[in-house]
C-alpha positions in Angstrom: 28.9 -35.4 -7.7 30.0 -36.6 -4.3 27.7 -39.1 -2.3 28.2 -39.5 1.3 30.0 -42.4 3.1 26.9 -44.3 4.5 25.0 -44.2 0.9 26.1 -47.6 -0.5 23.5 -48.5 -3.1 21.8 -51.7 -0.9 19.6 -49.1 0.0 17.4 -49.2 -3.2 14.7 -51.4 -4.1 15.4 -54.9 -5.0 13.9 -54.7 -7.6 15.9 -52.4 -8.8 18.9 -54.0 -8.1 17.8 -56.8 -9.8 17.6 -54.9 -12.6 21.4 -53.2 -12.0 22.7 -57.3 -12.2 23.1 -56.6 -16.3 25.7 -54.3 -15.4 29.3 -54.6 -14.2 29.3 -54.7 -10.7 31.5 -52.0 -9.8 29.3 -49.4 -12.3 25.7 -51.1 -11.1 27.0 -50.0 -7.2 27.8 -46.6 -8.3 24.4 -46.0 -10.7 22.8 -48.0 -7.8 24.1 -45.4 -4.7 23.2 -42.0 -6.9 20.1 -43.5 -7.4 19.6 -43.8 -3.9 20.6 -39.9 -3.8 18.0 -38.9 -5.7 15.4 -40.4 -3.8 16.7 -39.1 -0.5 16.7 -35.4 -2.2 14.0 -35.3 -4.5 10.9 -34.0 -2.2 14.2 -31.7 0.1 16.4 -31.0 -3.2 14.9 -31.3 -6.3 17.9 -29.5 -8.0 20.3 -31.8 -6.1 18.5 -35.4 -7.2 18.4 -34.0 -10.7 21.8 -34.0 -10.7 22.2 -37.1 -9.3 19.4 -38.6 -11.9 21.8 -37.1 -14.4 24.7 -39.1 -13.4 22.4 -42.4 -13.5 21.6 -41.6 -16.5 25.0 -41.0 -18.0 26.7 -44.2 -16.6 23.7 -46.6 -17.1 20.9 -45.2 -20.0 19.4 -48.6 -20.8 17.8 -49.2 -17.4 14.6 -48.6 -17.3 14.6 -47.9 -13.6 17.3 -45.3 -14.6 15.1 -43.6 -17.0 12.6 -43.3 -14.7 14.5 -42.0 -11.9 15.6 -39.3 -14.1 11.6 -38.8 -15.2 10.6 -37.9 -11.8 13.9 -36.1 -10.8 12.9 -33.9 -14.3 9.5 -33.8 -13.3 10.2 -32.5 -9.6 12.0 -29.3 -11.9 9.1 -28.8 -13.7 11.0 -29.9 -16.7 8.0 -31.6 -18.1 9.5 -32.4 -21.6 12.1 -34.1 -20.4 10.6 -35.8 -18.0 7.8 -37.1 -20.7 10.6 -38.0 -22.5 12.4 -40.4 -20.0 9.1 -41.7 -18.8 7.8 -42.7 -22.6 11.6 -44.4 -22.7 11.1 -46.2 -19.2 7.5 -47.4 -20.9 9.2 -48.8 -23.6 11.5 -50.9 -22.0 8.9 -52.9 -19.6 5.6 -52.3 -21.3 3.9 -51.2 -18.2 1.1 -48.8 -18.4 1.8 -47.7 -14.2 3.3 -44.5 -15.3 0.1 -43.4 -17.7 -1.0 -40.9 -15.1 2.5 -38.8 -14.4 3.1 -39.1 -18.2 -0.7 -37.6 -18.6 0.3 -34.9 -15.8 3.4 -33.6 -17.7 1.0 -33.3 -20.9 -0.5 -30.7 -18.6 2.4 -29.3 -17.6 3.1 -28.4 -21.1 0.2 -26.9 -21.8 -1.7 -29.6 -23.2 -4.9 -30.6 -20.9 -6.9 -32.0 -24.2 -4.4 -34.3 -24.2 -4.2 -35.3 -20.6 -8.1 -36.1 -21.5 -7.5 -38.1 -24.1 -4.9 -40.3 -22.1 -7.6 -40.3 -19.3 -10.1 -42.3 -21.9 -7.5 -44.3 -22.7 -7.7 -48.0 -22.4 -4.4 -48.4 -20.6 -6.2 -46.6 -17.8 -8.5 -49.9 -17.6 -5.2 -52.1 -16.7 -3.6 -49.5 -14.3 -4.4 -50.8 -10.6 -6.6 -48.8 -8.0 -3.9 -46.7 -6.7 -3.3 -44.9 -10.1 -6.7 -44.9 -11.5 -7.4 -42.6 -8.7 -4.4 -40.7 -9.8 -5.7 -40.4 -13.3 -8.8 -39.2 -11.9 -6.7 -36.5 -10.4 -5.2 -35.6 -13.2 -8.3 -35.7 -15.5 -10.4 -33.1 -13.4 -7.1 -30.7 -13.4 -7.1 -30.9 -16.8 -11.1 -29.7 -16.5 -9.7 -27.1 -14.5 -6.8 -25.8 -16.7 -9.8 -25.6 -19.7 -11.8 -23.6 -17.5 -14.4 -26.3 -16.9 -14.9 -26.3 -12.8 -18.3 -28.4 -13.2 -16.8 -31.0 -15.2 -13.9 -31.3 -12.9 -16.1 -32.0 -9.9 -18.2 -34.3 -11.6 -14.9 -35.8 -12.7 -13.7 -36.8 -9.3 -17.0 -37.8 -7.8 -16.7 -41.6 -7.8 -17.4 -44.4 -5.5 -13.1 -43.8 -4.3 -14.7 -40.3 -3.1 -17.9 -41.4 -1.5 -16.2 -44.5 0.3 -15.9 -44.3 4.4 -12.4 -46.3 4.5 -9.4 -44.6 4.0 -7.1 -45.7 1.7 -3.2 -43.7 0.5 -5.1 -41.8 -2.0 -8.4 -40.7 -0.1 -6.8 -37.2 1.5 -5.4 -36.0 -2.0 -9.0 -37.3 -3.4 -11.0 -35.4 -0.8 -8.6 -32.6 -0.7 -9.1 -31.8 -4.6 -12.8 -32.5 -4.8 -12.7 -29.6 -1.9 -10.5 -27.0 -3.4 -12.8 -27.8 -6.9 -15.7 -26.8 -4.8 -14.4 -23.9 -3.5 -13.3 -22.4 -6.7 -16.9 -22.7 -8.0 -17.9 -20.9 -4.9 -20.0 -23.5 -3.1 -18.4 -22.7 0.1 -20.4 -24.7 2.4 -19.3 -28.1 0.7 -15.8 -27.3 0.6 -15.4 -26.9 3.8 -17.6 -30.2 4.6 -15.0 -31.5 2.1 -11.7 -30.2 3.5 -12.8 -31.3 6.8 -13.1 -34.9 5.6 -9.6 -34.4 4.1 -8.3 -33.6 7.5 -9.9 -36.8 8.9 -8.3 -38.9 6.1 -4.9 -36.8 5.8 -2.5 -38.7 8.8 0.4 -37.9 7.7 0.1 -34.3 6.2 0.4 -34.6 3.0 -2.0 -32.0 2.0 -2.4 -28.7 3.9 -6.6 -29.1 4.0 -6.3 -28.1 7.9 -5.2 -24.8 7.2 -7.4 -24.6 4.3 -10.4 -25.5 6.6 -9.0 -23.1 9.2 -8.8 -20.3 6.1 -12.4 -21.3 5.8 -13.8 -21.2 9.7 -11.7 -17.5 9.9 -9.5 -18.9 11.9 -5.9 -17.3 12.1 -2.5 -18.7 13.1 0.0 -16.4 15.1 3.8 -17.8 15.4 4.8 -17.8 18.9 8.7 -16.5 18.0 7.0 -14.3 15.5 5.2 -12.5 18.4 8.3 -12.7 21.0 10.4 -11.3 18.3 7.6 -8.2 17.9 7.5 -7.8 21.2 11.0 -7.5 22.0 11.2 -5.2 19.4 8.2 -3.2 20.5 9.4 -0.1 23.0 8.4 -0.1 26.4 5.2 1.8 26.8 5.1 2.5 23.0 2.7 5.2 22.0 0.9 6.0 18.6 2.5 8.1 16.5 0.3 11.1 16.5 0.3 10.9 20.1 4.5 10.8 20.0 4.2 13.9 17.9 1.8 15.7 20.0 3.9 14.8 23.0 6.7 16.1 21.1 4.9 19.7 20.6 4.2 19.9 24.1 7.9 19.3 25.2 8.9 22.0 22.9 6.5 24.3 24.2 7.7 23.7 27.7 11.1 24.4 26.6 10.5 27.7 25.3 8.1 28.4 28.3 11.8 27.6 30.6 13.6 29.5 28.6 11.8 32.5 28.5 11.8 31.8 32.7 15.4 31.8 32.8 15.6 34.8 30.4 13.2 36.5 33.2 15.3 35.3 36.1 18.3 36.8 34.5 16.8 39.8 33.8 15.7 39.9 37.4 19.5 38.8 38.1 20.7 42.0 36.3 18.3 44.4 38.1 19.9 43.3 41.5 23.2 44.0 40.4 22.9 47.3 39.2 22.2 48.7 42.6 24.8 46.6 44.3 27.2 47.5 41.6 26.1 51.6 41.9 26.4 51.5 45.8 29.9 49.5 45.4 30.8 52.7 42.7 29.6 55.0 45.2 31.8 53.9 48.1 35.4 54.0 46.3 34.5 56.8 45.5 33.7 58.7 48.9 37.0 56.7 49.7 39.3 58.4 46.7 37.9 62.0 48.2 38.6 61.0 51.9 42.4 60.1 50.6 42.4 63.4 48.8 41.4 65.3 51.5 43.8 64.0 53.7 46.6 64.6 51.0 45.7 68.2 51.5 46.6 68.3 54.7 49.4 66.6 54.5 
């Protein structure tokens, strides 16, 4: 897959690249710049970093930072098998427990929330840091959710993470889900309580809790093109439709009423005529007897 000219692989972690040093240095700069292409697409192009992910993949398969590239590129598809499947490899190779959560998440995505649960109660979730306990949390009360259990999942994400006044990466998503959870069991009031603390917490919009809390207060958005374009198309002095039809009737009726004027008007026409034409008759001829006359005496 082609990569563009300015991608040249020392945009990745270092990490990372300390990781690509096992490898040839010609192949770690090429597994190194379509790595970089499938962060830069992943969110915009899941498709796209996939295939990039793919190519990693291919060229360096015993990297762990390569199998987990090509977990999350998978799991951005929805491709939750294989994305379990590069993650469990990735696990493997360091021993870290970091990705428990996402691997917990794809359970789900497969249709498995009891075991999501079970990896919740796990003790790797004990040596995961703060960060992806509260992910686990997450993950945990959607798998309540997907089971049909909406009270367990809002017990499930109340937690001293929820009721804390600082705001931390995680605290939007937190108060975000611990909103929606309340809204589905119909306790209206709190949501919106909820999604509004979202919105405090949220700086850089990574849910959509103000247009959830805006759904909630009634409130509705109008795109300003949207309307320009509507009225553009909207004719001048536009009229309802029965009102065009009526309009419609009345015209025709005002036709017929002119026509049956000009009818009249020619009749009246042809009435003038007759006389004009009988007098005109009458006159040649008086005129062909005068010239007969005078024949005679000729």
């Amino acid at each position: 897959m082609p990569i563009p000219e300015d991608v040249t692989g020392e945009e990745i972690d270092k990490d990372v690249r300390q990781e690509l040093l096992s490898l040839p240095k010609t192949l770690a700069d090429d597994v190194a710049r379509n790595l970089v292409m499938v962060a830069r697409l992943i969110d915009e192009d899941p498709e796209g970093a996939y295939g990039y992910s793919r190519v990693a993949l291919r060229l360096a398969s015993r990297v762990a930072a390569v199998r987990e590239a090509a977990g999350f590129a998978a799991y951005a598809n929805q491709k939750y098998s294989e994305a379990l499947a590069e993650f469990r490899a990735a696990r493997r190779m360091t021993g870290s427990v970091e990705l428990w959560p996402v691997m917990a998440d794809c359970e789900r995505g497969l249709g498995r929330p009891e075991k999501a649960l079970d990896m919740a109660g796990a003790p790797e979730v004990q040596k995961l840091d703060k960060a992806s306990q509260v992910e686990m949390r997450l993950v945990a009360a959607g798998a309540r959710r997907d089971m049909d259990q909406l009270d367990a999942a809002i017990v499930t994400l109340q937690s001293p993470e929820l009721a804390s006044n600082s705001v931390q990466p995680w605290t939007a998503r937190l108060r975000y889900a611990y909103a929606d959870a309340l809204l589905a069991a119909e306790r209206k009031a709190e949501a919106r309580e909820w999604f509004a603390k979202a919105v405090e917490a949220d700086r850089d919009g990574s849910t959509d809790a103000s247009d959830r809390l805006a759904e909630l207060d009634g409130v509705e958005f109008v795109d300003a093109l949207d309307e320009e374009d509507g009225a553009a198309a909207k004719p001048q002095d536009a009229e309802a439709p029965d009102t065009q039809v009526r309009d419609a009737e009345d015209d025709t009726e005002a036709a017929d009423e002119a026509d049956e004027d000009i009818a009249d008007e020619d009749d009246d026409l042809d009435a003038e005529d007759v006389p004009a034409e009988a007098e005109a008759e009458a006159e040649t001829g008086a005129d062909d007897e005068r010239d007969a006359r005078d024949g005679r005496k000729d």
